[in-house]
N, C-alpha and C positions, 0 to 999 in steps of 0.2 A: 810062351816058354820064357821062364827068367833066364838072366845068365848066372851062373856061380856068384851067391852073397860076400862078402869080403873088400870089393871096393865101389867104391859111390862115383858114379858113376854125373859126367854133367851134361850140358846142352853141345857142347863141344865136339862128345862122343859120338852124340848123334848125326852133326855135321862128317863125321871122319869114317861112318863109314859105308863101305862101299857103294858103287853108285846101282840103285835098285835095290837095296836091300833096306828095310823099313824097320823102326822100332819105337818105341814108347818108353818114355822115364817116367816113373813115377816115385818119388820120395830117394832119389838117384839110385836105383834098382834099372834095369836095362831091359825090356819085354821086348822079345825078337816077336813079330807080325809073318803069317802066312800070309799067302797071296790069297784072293778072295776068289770063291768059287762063284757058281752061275747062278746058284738061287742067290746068293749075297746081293751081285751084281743085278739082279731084278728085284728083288724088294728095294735098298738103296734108289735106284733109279727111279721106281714108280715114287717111293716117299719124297725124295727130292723136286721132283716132277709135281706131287699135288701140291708140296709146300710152297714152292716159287711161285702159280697158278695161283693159290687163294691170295697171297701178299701182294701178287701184279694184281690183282681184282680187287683189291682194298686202297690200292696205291701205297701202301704201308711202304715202311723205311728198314724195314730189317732185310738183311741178305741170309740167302742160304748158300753155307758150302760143303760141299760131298768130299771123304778123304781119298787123297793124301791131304787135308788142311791141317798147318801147324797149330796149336792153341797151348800156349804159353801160359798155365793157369796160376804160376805162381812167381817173383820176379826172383827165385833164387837160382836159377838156373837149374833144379833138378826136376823141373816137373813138366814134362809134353808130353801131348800124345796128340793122336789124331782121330779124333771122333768120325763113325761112319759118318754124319750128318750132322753138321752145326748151323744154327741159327744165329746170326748176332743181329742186335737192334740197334745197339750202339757202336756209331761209325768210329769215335773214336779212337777204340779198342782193336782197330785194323791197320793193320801195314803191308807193309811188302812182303814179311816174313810170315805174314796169319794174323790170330789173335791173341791178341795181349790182356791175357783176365779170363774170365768166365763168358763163353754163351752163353744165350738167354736162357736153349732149348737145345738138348743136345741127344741124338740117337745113336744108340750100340747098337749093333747086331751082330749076335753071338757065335763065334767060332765054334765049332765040334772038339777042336781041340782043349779048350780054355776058356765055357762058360764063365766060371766065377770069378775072373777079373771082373768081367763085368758086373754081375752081382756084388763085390765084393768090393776089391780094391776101388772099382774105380765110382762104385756107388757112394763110397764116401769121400774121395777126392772132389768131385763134383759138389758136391753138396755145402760141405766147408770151405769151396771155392766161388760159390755164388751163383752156380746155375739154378737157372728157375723152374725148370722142367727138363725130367730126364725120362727115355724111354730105352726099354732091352728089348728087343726084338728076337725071340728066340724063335727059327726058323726047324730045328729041329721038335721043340713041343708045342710047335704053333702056338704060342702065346706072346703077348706084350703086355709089359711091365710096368707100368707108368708111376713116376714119382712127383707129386708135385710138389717142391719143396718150399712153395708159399702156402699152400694151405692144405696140410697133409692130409685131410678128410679126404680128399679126392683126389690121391694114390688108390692104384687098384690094379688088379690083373687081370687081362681081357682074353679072351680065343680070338683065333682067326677071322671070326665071322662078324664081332660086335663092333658097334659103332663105336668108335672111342674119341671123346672130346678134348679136344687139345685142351690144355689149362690156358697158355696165356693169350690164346686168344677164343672170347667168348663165344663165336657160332662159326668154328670150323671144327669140323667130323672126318674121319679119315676108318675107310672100309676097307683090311688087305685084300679081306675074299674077295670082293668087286675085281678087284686088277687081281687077283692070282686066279680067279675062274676064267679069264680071256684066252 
């Protein structure tokens, strides 16, 4: 849910306010966040859980972090939010406050209340920001969405049940139905 259009809103705002209460800027617009319900909270989990898993089994150098992480996509100060699930590769781009830039590989999973942020706004934020792989996780039409924004052939929409190849890295697969049949 946005808040009333009329004032632009900064990173400031989002410091001030209250404690627990969560929101997203995007183009200094102000997106109040629901709390996350229990299917959220287990997809998130298992996704986080294979990702970390395959990158510790590669030794790889990227981290994974699960929201609340701050991701600072642009340095004007009107644009954060907090991706269910960020990847970053580059350490650089890490402080104390989040990230500063684009993850590499970043997952939404989609409110009931407010799909089309996700599709929408926040599918082109992303993209003009430099992530390299986005995923929507929509829990209500059992599908994921994949964009890969380095080589668009392979974008596509998956069900529940397919194997779906991460893009940026070349032999990890990631099965929901496996972890949602348990």
């Amino acid at each position: 849910m946005a808040i009333p259009q009329g004032t632009i809103y900064t990173i400031e705002d989002i410091y001030a306010l209250p404690e627990g209460q969560r929101a997203e800027l995007i183009d200094g617009q102000m997106y109040m966040m629901a709390p996350p319900n229990t299917v959220y909270q287990r997809i998130s989990h298992f996704l986080e859980w294979e990702i970390e898993n395959y990158i510790r089994s590669k030794n790889g150098a990227c981290e994974v972090f699960a929201a609340p992480f701050a991701v600072f996509l642009n340095k004007d100060g009107q644009n954060y939010v907090e991706p269910d699930i960020s990847v970053v590769c580059d350490k650089d781009k890490i402080d104390d406050k989040g990230c500063n830039g684009a993850p590499d590989w970043i997952i939404e999973i989609t409110s009931p209340s407010d799909p089309q942020r996700d599709y929408g706004i926040k599918l082109f934020k992303y993209r003009t920001a430099g992530v390299r792989e986005y995923w929507i996780v929509n829990p209500q039409k059992k599908t994921i969405t994949v964009f890969d924004f380095e080589q668009s052939k392979r974008s596509n929409q998956y069900n529940w049940d397919d194997d779906i190849s991460v893009c940026i890295y070349e032999d990890f697969i990631i099965n929901i139905s496996n972890f949602l049949s348990k």
